[in-house]
N, C-alpha and C positions, 0 to 999 in steps of 0.2 A: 703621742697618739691621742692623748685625752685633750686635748686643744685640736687638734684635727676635726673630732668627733665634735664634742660641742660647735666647732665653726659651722659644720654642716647645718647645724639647727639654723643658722641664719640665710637671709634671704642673700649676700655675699660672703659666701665664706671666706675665701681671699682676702678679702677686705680686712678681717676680723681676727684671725689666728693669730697672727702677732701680739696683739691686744688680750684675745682668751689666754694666750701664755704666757706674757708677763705677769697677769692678777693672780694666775695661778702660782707661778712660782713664789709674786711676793707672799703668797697669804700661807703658803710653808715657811720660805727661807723667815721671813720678815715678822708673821704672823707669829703661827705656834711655836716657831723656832727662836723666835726672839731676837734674831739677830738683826741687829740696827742701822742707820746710815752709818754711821760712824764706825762703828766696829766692823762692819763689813770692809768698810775701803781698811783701817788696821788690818783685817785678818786676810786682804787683798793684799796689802802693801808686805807683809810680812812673810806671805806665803804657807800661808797659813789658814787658809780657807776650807778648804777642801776639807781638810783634818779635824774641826771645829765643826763641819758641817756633818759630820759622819759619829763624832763622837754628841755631841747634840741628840740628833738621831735614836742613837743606842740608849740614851738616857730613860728611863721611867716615864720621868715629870714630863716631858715632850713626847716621846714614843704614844702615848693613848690620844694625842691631838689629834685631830682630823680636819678637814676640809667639807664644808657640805655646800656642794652646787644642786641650784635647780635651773630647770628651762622651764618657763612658760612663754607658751604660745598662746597671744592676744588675736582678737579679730585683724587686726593692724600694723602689730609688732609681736618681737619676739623678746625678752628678758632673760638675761641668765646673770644670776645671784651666786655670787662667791664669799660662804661665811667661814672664817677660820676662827679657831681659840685660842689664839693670843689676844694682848691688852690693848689692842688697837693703835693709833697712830693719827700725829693732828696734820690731816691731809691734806688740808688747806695750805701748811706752810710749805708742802711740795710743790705747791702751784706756783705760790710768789714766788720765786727764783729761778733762773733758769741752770739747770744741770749743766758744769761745762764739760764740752764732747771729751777733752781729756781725762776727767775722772772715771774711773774703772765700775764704778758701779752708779746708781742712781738714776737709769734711764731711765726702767722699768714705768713709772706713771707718763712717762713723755709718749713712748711707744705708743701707751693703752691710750691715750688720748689722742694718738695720730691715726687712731687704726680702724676708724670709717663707724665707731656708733652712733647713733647720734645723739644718746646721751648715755653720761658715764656719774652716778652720783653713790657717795657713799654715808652710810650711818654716823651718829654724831661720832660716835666711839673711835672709827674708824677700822672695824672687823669686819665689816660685812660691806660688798660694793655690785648696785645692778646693772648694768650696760644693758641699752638696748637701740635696737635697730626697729626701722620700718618698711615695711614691705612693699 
């Protein structure tokens, strides 16, 4: 529902859902949750995901993390900023290679760069990412 809602802020929201929902998910699962390329396809492959992801979750250390989105609305465009509190991630190396369509996880940045912004840039850190559109 919260990907819905923010697409609407865009001049296509169609376009964009796709896109606002993957960032969103990674900057939980990926972000404060910490859970990694690697371990994810493990905790994939093992079946064992879900369980990991729930007990995560319930933990302390992770449970007070959050997500902080904003929308700004530009004369021209529109921005929305996705910061989470995890340790970031070198985002750059997601670009050089292509995800192959059989691996079980790792599409998430492929989406969000298919999914009609016209620019998608992230902090050096890799916590925080703003996509935006023009009207």
């Amino acid at each position: 529902m919260l990907s819905h809602t923010l697409a609407k802020q865009f001049p296509h929201p169609d376009n964009v859902i796709s896109g606002i929902h993957e960032l969103l998910i990674n900057a939980v699962e990926h972000g404060n949750l910490e859970l990694g390329f690697t371990l994810k396809t493990r905790l994939f492959q093992s079946g064992l995901w879900e369980s990991e992801l729930k007990k995560r979750i319930a933990m302390p250390y992770y449970a007070r993390r959050r997500v902080n989105i904003e929308v700004i609305h530009g004369k021209n465009e529109c921005h929305l900023t996705i910061i989470d509190q995890g340790k970031g991630f070198l985002w750059t190396e997601y670009l050089k290679k292509p995800i192959p369509s059989k691996n079980l996880n790792g599409r998430g940045l492929v989406i969000a760069f298919a999914a009609g912004f016209n620019s998608i840039k992230f902090n050096n850190m890799g916590n925080q990412v703003t996509c935006t559109s023009r009207y």
